[in-house]
N, C-alpha and C positions, 0 to 999 in steps of 0.2 A: 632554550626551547627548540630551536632549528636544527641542534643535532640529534635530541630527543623524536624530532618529528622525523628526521634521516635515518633513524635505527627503524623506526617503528616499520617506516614505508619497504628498509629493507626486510625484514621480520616478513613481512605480507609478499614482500615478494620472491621471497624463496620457497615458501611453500605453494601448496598448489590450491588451495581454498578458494584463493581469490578467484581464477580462472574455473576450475571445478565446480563454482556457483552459479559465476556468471553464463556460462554457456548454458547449463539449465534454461536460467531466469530470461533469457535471449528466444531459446525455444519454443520453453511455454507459455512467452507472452506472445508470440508470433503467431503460434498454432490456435491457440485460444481465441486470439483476433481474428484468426479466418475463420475458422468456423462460426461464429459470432456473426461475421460479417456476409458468410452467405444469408445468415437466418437472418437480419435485420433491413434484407431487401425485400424481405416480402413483409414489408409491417403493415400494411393491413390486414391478411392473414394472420400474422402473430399478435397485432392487438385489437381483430374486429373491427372490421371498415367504418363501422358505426362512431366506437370510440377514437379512431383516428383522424375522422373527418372532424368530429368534436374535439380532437385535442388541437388540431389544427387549429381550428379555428381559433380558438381559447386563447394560444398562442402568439394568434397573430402570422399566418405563415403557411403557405399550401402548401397540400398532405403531400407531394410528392419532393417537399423541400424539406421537409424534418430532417434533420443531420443524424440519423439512425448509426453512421460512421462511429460519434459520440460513444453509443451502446457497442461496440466493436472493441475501440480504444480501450474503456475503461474495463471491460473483462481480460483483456491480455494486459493493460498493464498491473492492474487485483493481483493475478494469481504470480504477476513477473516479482511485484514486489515483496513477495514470501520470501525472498530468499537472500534478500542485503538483510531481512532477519535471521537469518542465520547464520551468515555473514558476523555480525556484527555477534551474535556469541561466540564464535570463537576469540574474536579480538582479546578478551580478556582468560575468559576459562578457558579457552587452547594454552594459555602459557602455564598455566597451573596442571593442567593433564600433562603438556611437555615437560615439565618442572624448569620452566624458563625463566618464572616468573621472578626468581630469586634475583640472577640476575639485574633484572630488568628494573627492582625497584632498589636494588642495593650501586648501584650507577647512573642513577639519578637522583639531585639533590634531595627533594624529596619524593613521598608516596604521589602528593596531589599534583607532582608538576610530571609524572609518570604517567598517571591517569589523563591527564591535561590533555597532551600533546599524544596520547591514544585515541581518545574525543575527537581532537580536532583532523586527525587521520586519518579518521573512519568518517566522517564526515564528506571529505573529499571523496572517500569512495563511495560511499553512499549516492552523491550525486553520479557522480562515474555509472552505480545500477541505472537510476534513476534517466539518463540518455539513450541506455543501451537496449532498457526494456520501452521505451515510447519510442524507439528507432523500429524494435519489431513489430511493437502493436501498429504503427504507422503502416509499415509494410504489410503485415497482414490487414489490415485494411484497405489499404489502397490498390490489393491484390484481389479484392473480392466486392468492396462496396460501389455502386454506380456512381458515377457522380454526381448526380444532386441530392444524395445521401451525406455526401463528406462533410463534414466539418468547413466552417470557413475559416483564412487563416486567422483571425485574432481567437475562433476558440480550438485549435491546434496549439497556437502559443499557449494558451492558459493550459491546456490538458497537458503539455511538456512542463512548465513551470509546476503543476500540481503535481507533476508525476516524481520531478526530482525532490520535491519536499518531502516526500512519500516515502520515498527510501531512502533518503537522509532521515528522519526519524525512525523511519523502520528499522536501521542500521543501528542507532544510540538506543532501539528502545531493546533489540537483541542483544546488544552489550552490556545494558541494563541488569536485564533476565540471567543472563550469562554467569556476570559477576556478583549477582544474587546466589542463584545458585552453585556457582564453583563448580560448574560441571558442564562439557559439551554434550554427551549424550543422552543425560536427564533432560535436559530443556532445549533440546532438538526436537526429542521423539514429544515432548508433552507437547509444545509449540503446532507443529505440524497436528495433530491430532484434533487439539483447542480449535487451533485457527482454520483448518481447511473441513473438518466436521464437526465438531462438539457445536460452535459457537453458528456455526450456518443451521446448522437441525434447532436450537433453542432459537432463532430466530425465527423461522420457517412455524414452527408448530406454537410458538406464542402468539404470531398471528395467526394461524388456520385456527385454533384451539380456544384460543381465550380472544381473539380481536387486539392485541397486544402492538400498535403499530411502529413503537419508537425505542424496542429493542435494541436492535442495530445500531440504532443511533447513538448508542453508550459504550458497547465491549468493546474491548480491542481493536478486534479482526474489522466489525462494520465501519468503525470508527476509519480505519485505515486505508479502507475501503473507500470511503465515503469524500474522503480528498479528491480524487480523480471522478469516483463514480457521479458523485452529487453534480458536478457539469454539466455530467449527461442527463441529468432528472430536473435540473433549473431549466435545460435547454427544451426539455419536454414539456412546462411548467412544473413539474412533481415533486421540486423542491423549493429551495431559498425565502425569502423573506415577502417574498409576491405570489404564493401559490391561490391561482383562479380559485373564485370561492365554487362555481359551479363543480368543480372537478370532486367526484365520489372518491370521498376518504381509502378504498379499498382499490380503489384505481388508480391514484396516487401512491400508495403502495407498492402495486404491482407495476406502477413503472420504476418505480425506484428499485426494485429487485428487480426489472429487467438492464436498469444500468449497472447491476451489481454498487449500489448504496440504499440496500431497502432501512427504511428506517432513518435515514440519515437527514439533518435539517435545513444544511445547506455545506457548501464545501469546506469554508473559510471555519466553521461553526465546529467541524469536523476534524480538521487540523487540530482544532484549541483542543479537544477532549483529547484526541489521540496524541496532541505533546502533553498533556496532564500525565495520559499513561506511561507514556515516554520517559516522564521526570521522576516517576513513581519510582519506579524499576530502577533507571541512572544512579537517582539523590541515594536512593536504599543500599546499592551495588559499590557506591561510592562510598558511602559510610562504610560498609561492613569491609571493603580492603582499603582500609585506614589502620585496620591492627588486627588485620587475619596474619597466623603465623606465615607463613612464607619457607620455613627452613624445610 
């Protein structure tokens, strides 16, 4: 298994994916945070002094100590972790678009111990995204929010440990998709489309529309989402398994979509769906190159 995980690591590192993503996902979790992070200094203007004072309160905690940073983080690291999904399609259907793949499972003893030691090597990167996109979201925030906006550090530690869960399964659930479909540029471009529009408007307009509040809280993308974001909405009260009963169902909402996890029911709760999806995709991906031709 440890020369299996030696080839793999070399594989990844001679192309340029791995870096070509990451700088992205480094980027756009940085820039996302800052601009986040301006708009989350002025939260009583963005959630009406009225409800601020009241959510303060509710809380337990004055309005000028809300950790608004929370809502910063969790939007640059959302949009960072896009891209260990993409990441992680290539893992498997890059080597079949290469036509590597022969190789790759005909020198190793078998299929499942090929797949194995691809799993567990995307894994390691996955967490690898998962430091490098909460290092920018950090930085963009810590570049823009005041400080008694920030985060304290035990919930800095959690939004890091949630962040690298995040795309560690973001990463196997891409590999998943990947090796379902036997194609990188099918389930790139469907991916990116699903996740960064289709899935945000069907959330958006099932609540404006129909009152529909726990959308998000099921597909994919929110689910994904909802790892890191729901921190930010427990810390507000707007999520977890304590939410103030005074708190209006539609206002609770709206802070859950302002921590980017609208919909979502707590973070931990969010994890379990989104490694459901995770396993969907994987167990299914795994099955079907168990005796896909190869030649």
């Amino acid at each position: 298994m440890g020369n299996l995980i030696k080839a793999e690591m070399r594989k990844i590192l001679t192309t340029k994916s791995w870096w070509a993503l990451l700088i992205p996902a480094f980027a756009f979790a940085f820039l996302f945070s800052l601009g986040w992070g301006a708009i989350t200094n002025d939260i009583n203007d963005y959630l009406g002094s009225t409800d601020a004072q009241e959510l303060a309160s509710l809380v337990g905690i004055e309005l000028g100590a809300l950790p608004v940073g929370l809502l910063s983080l969790a939007h640059g690291i959302n949009i960072g972790a896009f891209f260990p999904v993409i990441f992680g399609v290539f893992a498997l259907a890059g080597e079949y678009t290469k036509k590597t793949i022969t190789t790759t499972f005909l020198t190793a003893p078998t299929r499942g111990s090929a797949l194995t030691a691809k799993m567990l090597t995307y894994i390691g990167w996955g967490a690898l995204y998962g430091v490098v996109v909460v290092a920018a979201a950090s930085l963009g925030t810590l570049l823009t929010v005041d400080d008694r906006g920030l985060p304290s550090a035990g919930q800095w530690f959690g939004v890091l440990g949630a962040g690298i869960l995040a795309t560690t399964l973001a990463t196997l659930f891409g590999i998943g998709v990947g090796a379902v479909w036997n194609s990188v540029t099918g389930p790139t471009v469907t991916l990116a489309i699903w996740m960064l529009v289709v899935e945000n408007v069907l959330v958006f307009v099932s609540f404006g529309w129909f009152g529909i509040r726990w959308l998000g809280g099921l597909l994919p993308n929110g689910t994904l989402n909802g790892i890191v974001g729901a921190i930010g909405a427990e810390a507000f009260g707007a999520a977890g398994l304590s939410v103030p009963d005074q708190i209006d169902k539609d206002f609770q909402w709206l802070m859950q979509y302002t921590a980017g996890a609208p919909g979502a029911f707590s973070w931990w709760l969010s994890a379990l769906i989104f490694f459901a999806w995770t396993m969907v995709f994987f167990l299914a991906g795994w099955a079907a190159n168990q005796r896909r031709d190869i030649t």
